[in-house]
N, C-alpha and C positions, 0 to 999 in steps of 0.2 A: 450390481452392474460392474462392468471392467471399465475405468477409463483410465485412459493416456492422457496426463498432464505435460504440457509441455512448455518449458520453461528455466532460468536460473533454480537450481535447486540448494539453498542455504537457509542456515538457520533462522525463521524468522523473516525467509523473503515471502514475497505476494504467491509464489508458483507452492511455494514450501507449507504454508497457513493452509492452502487449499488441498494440496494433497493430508495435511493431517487430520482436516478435519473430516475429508471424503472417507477415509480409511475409519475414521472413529462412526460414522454415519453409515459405514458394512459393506461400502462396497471393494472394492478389486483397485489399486491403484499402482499405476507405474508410473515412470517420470522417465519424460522422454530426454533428455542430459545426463542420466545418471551414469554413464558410463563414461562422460567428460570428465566429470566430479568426482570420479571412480582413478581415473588416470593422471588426473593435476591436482586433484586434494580438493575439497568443501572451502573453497573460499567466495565471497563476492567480488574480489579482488580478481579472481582469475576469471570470476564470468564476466565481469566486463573486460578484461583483455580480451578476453574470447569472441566476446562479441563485437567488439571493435575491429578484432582481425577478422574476422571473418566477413564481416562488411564492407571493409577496404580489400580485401581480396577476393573474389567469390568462389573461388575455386575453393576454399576450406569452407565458405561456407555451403557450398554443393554437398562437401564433406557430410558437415554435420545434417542435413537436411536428408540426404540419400539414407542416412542410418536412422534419421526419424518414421522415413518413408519406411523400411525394413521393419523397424519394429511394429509400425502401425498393422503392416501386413501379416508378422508372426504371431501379435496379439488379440487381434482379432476386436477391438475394442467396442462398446457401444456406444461412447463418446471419447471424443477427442478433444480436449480444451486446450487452447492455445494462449499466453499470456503477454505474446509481444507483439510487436506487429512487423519483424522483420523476415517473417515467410515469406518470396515472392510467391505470387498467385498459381503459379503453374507446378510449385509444391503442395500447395491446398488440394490442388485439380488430381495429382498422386497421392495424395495422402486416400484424398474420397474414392480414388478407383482400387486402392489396394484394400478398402476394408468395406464394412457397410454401416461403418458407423456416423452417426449426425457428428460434425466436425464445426466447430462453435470455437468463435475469439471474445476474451474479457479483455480486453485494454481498460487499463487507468493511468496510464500515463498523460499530462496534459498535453494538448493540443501538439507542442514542440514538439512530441515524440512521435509521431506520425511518420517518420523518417523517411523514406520515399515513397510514401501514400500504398505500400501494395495491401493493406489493410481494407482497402478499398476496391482493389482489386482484384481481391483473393476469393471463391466462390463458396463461401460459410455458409453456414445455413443459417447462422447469425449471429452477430456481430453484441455484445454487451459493455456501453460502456458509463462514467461516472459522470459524462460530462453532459448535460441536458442539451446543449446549443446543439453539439456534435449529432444527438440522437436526431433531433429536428433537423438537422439537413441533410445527413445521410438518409435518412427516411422519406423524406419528401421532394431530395430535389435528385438522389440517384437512385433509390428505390429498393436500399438494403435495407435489410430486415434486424434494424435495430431497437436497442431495448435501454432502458434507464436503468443500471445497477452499479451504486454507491460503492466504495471502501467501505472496511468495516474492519474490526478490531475480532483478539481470536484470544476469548476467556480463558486458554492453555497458562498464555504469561500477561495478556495484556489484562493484568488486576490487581487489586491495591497488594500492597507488599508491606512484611517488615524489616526494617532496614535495623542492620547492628553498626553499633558505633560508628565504628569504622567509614561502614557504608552510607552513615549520615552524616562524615567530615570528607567524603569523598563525590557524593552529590549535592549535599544541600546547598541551598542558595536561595537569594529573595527573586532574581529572575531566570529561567532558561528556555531555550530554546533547541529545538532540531533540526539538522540537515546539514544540507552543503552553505559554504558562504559564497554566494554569488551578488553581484549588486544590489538586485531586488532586494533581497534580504538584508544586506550589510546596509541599504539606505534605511528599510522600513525601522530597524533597532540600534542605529548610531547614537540616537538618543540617551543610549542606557550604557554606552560604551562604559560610562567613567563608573557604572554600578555593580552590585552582585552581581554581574550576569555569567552564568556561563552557555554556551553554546555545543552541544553534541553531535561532534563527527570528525569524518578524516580529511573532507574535502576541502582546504581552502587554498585554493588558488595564488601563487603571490602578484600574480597581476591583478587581482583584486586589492585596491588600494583602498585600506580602509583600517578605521582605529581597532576595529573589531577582532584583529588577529587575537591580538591579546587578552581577549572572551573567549577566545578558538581552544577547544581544551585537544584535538587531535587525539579522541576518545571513541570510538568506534560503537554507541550501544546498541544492542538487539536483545528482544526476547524480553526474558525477566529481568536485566542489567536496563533496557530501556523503560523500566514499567516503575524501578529506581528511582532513577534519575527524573521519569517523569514528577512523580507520587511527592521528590525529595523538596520540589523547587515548591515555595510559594506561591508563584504565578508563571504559569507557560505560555509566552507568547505564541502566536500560532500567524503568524504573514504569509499568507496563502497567495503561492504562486500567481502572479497576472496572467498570468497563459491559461487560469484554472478560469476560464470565463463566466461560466455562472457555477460550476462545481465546488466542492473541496475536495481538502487531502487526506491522507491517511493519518496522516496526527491527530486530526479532530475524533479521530474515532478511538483512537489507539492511547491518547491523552484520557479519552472522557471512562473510556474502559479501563484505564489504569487507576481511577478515581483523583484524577489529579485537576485541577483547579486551571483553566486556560482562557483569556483572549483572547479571541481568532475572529481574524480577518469578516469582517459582513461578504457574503456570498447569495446571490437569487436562493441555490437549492436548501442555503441551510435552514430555514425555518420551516420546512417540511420535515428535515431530520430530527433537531433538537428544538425544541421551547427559546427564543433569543433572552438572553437578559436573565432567564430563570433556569436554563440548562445549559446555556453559555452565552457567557459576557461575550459582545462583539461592536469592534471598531469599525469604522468609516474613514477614519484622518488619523497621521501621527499627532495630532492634537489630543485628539479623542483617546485614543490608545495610553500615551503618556497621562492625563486626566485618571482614566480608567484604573492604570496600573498604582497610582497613587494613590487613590480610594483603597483598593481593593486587599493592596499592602497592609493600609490601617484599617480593616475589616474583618481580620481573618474567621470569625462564627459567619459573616455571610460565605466569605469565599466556601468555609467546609456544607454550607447546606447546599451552595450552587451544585459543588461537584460532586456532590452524594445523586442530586438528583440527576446530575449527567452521568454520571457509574450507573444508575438503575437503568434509563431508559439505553442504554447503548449496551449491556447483557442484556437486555428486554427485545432489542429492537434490531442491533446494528451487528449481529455476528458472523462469523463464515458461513456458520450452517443456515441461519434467515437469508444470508444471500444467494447461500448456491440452490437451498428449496426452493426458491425463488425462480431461478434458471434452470432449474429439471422441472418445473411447474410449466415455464413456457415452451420448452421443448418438450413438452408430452411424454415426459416420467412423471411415474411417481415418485413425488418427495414425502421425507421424512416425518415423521411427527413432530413437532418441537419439542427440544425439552435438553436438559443441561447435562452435556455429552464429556463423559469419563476420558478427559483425550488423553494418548500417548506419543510420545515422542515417534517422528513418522521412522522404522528404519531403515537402516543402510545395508544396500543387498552386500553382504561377501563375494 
């Protein structure tokens, strides 16, 4: 098949894992951005300026939308995947008149990202997303044709790793965590403030007041640098967004595939995913959380059997190619056969 990804294209982003696994699974893969990324440089850094700008202005983002339209039309695609939700509707409606291909959105963003709902708007021929509540009422109460499909981790980097010296005076630690610091977060692990913890990324806000900066490593990981950092820490707290209303996040998957050892958040969909308690330990209260994390500290033969068993069932169960089979399943391809896919690095056109 040929399809157009469309999406941030960096290393190790949601748009990025799908195009390499598409490409490792035979089909034809473009990216529809690659010519932004081509002209500002492969950073995330720039695709969110990018996106940013071009949402407060529309006229660039006209820009970029009218050469996604072009391309859709030169390449003639059989599918068209879309990974954000800020196409207004009336690009969707050119995108499907330039080609004749099924034109389909993945959002996993929670709830907040919705941005001005044209997600809902936009005439897909189906909408895939992670979050159950969302499916159930886009489904039933506007009558889009939506579908329940999770995050999931991408056996390329997200697995266990050996770390040299170095890279275990450089990661290890008895607690870490991932992402932005934003309140949510910075309340759910004040608790561990004065501890090993560290915290992995660039975003911390300084109007977020909180003890936690000085956890804040201002360390950027992706890829196999993430799978690190995960694998390196003792225990990975995992505070699953509130806006994630009965979903998770990409950590749980991306943690359990690195075979790294995590408390995360109790969530409705996760005990469909993993085993609770026997393929991941999970909180209810920073009570329970702190409890947990002081068990599990002096535990460490449970902690390595929990997350042998969450590293098996998440390559078993929770990979790119079990998901996107999954969605050429309902859109009437045929998908792949299962099985443990020789990926390569997706490349970058000259």
């Amino acid at each position: 098949m040929k399809i157009l990804v469309v999406g941030p294209q960096y290393r190790d982003s949601f748009a990025n894992n799908i195009a390499v696994t598409l490409q490792a699974m035979g089909h034809t893969v473009v990216c529809a951005d690659e010519g932004i990324s081509r002209r500002l440089g492969e950073s995330r850094y720039v695709t969110a300026f990018w996106s940013i700008l071009h949402g407060a202005f529309p006229a660039l983002g006209r820009l970029y939308f009218n050469s996604l339209i072009r391309q859709a039309a030169k390449l003639q695609p059989d599918l068209v995947l879309v990974v954000h939700s800020q196409a207004p509707p009336e690009v969707i409606e050119r995108v499907k008149e330039s080609c004749a291909a099924k034109v389909v959105c993945w959002f996993t963003d929670s709830i907040l990202g919705l941005y001005r709902q044209y997600l809902l708007g936009a005439p897909y021929d189906a909408v895939f997303l992670k979050e159950p509540f969302l499916v159930r009422a886009f489904r039933e109460k506007l009558g889009i044709n939506a579908h329940y499909l999770p995050e999931c981790c991408n056996p390329l980097w997200h697995k266990r790793m050996t770390l040299t010296r170095q890279e275990e005076l450089l990661y290890g630690c008895d607690l870490a965590a991932i992402g932005t610091l934003h309140y949510y977060r910075a309340g759910m692990l004040k608790d561990f403030a004065s501890r090993d913890l560290k915290i992995w990324g660039v975003t911390a806000p300084s109007w977020v007041g909180s003890p936690l900066h000085r956890n804040y490593t201002n360390h950027y990981v992706v890829a196999k640098d993430k799978a690190k950092a995960l694998v390196a820490a003792k225990v990975v707290i995992n505070p699953i967004l509130f806006a994630e209303i009965e979903g998770v996040n990409c950590t749980l998957f991306e943690a359990a595939g690195c075979g790294a050892f995590q408390i995360a958040d109790w969530k409705p969909a996760l005990a469909e995913l993993f085993e609770p308690e026997r393929e991941i330990v999970t909180f209810r209260t920073r009570q329970e959380l702190k409890e947990k994390v002081e068990y599990y500290l002096a535990h460490p033969e449970e902690r390595a059997e929990i997350s042998m068993r969450s590293y098996e069932r998440a390559h078993r169960e929770h990979t790119y190619q079990v998901r996107l089979n999954k969605m050429l399943g309902v859109l009437g391809f045929a998908s792949e056969p299962l099985s443990t896919l020789e990926l390569a690095e997706f490349p970058r056109r000259k």
